[in-house]
Structure formats: C-alpha cells, structure tokens
C-alpha positions as CSV (number, residue, x, y, z in Angstrom):
1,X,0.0,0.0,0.0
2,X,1.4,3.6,-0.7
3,X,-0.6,6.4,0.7
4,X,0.3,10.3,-0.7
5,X,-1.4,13.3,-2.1
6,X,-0.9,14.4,-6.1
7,X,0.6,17.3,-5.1
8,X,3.6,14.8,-4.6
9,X,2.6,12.4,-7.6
10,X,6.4,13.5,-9.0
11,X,7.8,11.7,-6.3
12,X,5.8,8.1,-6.1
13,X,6.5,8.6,-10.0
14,X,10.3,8.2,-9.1
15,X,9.2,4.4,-8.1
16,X,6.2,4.2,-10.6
17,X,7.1,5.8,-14.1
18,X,3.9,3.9,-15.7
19,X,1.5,6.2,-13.5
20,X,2.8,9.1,-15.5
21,X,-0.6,8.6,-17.2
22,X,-2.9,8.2,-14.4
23,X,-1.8,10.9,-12.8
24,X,-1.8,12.9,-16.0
25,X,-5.8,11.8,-16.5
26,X,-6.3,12.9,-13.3
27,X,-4.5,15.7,-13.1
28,X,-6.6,16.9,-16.3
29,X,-10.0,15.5,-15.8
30,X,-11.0,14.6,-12.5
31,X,-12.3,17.3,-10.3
32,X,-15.4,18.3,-8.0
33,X,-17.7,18.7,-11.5
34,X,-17.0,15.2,-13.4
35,X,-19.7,13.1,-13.8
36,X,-19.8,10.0,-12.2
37,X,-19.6,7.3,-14.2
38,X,-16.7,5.0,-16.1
39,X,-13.6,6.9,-17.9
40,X,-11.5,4.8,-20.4
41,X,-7.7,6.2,-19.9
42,X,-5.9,3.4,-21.7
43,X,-7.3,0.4,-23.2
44,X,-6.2,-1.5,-19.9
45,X,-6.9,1.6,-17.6
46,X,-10.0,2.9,-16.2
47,X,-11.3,5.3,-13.8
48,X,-14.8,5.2,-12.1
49,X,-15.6,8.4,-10.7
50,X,-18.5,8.2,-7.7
51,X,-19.8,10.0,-5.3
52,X,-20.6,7.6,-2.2
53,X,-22.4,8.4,0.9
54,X,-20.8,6.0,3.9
55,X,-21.5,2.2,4.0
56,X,-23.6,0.9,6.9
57,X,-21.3,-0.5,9.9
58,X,-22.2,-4.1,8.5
59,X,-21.1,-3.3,4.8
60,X,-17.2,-2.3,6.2
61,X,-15.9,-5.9,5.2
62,X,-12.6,-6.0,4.1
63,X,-12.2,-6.9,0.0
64,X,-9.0,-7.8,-2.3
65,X,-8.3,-7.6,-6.0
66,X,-6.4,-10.3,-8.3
67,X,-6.1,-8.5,-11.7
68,X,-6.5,-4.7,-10.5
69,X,-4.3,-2.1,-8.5
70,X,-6.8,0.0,-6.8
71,X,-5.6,3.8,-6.9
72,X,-8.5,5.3,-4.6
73,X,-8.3,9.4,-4.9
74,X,-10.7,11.8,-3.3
75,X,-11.9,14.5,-5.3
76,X,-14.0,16.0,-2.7
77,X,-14.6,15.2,1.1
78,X,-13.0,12.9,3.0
79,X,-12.6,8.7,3.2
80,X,-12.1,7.0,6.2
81,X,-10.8,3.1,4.9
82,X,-10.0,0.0,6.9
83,X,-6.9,-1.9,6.0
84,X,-5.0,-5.3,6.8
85,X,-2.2,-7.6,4.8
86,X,-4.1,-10.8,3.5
87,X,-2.6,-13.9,5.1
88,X,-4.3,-17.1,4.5
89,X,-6.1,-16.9,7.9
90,X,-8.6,-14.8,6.4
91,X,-12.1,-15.6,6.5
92,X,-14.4,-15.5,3.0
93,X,-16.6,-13.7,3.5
94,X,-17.9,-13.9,0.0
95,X,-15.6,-15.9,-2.6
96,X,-13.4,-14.5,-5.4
97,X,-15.3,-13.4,-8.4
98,X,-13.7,-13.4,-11.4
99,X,-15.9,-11.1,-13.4
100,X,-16.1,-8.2,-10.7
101,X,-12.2,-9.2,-9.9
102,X,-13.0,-9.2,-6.1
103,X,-13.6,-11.3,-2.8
104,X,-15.1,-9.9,0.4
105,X,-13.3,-11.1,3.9
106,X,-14.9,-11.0,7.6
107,X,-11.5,-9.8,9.3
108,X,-11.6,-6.6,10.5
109,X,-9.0,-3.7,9.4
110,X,-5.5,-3.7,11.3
111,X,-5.7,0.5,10.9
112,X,-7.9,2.9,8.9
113,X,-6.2,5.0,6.3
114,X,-8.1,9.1,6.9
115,X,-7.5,10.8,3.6
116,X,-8.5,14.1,2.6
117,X,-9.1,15.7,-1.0
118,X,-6.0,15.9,-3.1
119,X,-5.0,12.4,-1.1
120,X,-5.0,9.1,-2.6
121,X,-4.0,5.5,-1.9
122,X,-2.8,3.1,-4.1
123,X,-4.1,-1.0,-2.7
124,X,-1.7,-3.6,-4.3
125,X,-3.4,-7.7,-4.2
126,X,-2.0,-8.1,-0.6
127,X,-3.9,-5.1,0.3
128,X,-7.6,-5.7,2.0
129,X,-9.2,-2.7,2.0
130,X,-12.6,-1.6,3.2
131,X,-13.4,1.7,1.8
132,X,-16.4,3.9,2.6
133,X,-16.2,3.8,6.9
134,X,-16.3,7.4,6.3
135,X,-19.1,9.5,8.0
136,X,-20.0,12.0,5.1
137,X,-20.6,11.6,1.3
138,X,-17.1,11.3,-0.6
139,X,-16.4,12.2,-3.8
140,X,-13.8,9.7,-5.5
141,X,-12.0,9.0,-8.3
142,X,-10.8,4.8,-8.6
143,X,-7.9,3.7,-11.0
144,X,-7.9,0.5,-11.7
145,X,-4.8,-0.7,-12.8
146,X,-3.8,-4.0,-14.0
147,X,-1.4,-5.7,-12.0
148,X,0.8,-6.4,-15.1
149,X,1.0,-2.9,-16.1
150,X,3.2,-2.2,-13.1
151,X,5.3,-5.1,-12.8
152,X,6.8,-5.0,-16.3
C-alpha cells in the first residue's frame, strides 16, 4: 500500500514511471464537476468516478483484487478506509469473483487509512481494503490498474 497526495505524484513517480498517465488523466480530468460514471484512460486503464455516501457498519468488510491495483483518490470530502495484509487466515466472506475481480473477507481492518481531497491510496493484491467507513458523502476517483501494467 502507498498512501500520498498528487501534489507529490512526481515523487511516487520516481518508483512508478507507468503512472505518468494516471496521474496525468487525473491531473486533467478529475475534479469536483466530473460526472460519475466509467472513464477509459488506456485500453487496460480505467477510472470510475463516484460519489458515495458511507456504508452501513455491516457493509465495512474487508475486499481484495487479483487482476486490479486499486488507486483510490478523493476528489472531494473525506474517506475513512480499513486496512489489513491478507494472510491465509482470512475468512471468506464472499468468494473470489472473477468477473467483478474481487472477494469480500470478515477480518476486521488492522488500521484505517483518513484521507482528505488531493489524497489518494494506491491497494496492491495483498492489500484488504474496506473503503467507505467514512461518516459524510465522498467524492472519489478509482484507477484501476492491471497488475501487469506495473510489474513490467
């Protein structure tokens, strides 16, 4: 997991010259008046831009990605998310879908991750992640990026 704001992107780019683009699509594109909805950056990028109101108590459940990096940036507002490193201890919650590219655990977070507009945080496959424990409606911008695309 890496956690920064884009106000440093130069810097995380120093480890991760293929996010040149994402942070150049959102740089660009993403702000307080996009539309929600499903932006093509590459044909192997995408960005869904939403704007959530918090998920019930019961909802919080940890979830992990195979195929997809998960850059989470917040446009406007603020996200509260719970985090933990998967282990094979974990508990399925709901099984690995292939399709949606995710599975849903009943652990609960190790420490939240408090990120504020400008902020993101970028959830690699060992990454559980259980977005939305915020208390207000969030604003966000998601990248998902396929796990080959940064490991080349």
């Amino acid at each position: 997991m890496l956690v920064s704001s884009v106000n440093n992107y130069e810097n995380v780019l120093k480890f991760f010259p293929q996010l040149d683009i994402v942070f150049d699509y959102i740089n660009k594109n993403v702000n307080v008046k996009t539309a929600d909805g499903k932006y093509n950056i590459t044909k192997d990028i995408y960005a869904i831009v939403q704007t959530c109101k918090p998920k019930p108590k019961k909802e919080q459940v940890l979830e992990k990605h195979k195929k997809y990096i998960d850059l989470q940036y917040v446009v406007s507002g603020k996200e509260k998310i719970g985090w933990k490193f998967f282990d094979k201890k974990f508990k399925v919650l709901k099984r690995y879908s292939a399709k949606n590219d995710i599975s849903f655990y009943s652990n609960k977070p190790d420490t939240y991750i408090n990120l504020k507009k400008g902020e993101f945080a970028i959830f690699f496959p060992e990454d559980t992640h259980a977005p939305l424990c915020c208390l207000k409606t969030v604003k966000k911008c998601i990248v998902k990026i396929p796990v080959e695309y940064l490991s080349n």
